[in-house]
C-alpha positions as CSV (number, residue, x, y, z in Angstrom):
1,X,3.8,19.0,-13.8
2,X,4.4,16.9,-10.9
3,X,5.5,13.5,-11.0
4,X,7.2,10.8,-9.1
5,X,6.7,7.5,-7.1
6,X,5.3,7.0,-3.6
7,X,6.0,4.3,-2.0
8,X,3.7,2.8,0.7
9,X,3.9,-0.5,2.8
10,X,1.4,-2.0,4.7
11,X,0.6,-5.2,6.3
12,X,-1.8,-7.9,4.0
13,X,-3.6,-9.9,7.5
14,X,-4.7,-13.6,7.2
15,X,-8.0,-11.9,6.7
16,X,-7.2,-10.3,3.7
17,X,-7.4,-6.8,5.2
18,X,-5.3,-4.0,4.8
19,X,-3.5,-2.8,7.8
20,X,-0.9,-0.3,9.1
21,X,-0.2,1.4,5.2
22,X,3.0,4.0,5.7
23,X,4.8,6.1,3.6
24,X,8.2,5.1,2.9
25,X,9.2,7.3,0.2
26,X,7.1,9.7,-0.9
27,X,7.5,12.6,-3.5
28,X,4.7,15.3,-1.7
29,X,2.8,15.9,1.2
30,X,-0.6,16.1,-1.0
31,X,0.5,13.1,-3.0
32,X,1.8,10.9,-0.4
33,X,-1.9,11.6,1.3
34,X,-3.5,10.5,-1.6
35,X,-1.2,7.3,-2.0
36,X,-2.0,6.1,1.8
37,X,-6.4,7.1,0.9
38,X,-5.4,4.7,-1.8
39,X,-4.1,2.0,-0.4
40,X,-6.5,2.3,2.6
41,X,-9.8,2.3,0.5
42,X,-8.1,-1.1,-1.4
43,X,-10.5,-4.1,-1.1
44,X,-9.4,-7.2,0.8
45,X,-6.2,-8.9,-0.4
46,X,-5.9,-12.6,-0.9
47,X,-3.6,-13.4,2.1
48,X,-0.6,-14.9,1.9
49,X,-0.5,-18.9,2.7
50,X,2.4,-21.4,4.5
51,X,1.3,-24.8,5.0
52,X,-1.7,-24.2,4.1
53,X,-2.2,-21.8,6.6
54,X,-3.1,-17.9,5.9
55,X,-0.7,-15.4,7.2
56,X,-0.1,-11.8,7.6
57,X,2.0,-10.7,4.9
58,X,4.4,-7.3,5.0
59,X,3.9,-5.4,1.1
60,X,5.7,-2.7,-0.7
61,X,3.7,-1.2,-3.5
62,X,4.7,1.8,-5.7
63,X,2.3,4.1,-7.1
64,X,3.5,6.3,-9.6
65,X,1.8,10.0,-10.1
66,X,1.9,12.1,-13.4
67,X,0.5,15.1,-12.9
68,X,0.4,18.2,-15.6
């Protein structure tokens, strides 16, 4: 069984979308492919606000895998 954490950050625009997802710790190769499809195929986000304003918005997100 495989199993650790992967740990992708991406970028949350004033849109909502999802942008620019990398690997920043990752556990395997088939794994940390499957994190990034994940975060990828996420819908829109509520964006991030200041002053009433949206924003882009930088995002760490861990996905943990437990595979047997």
């Amino acid at each position: 069984g495989v199993q650790g954490k992967v740990f992708v950050a991406f970028t949350v625009k004033s849109s909502g979308q999802v942008a620019d997802a990398t690997v920043k710790r990752g556990v395997r190769a088939d794994l940390d492919a499957e994190a990034l499809r994940m975060v990828r195929a996420m819908p829109n986000w509520k964006p991030a606000q200041s002053g009433g304003k949206a924003e882009d918005a930088q995002m760490t997100l861990p996905i943990a895998f437990q595979l047997q």
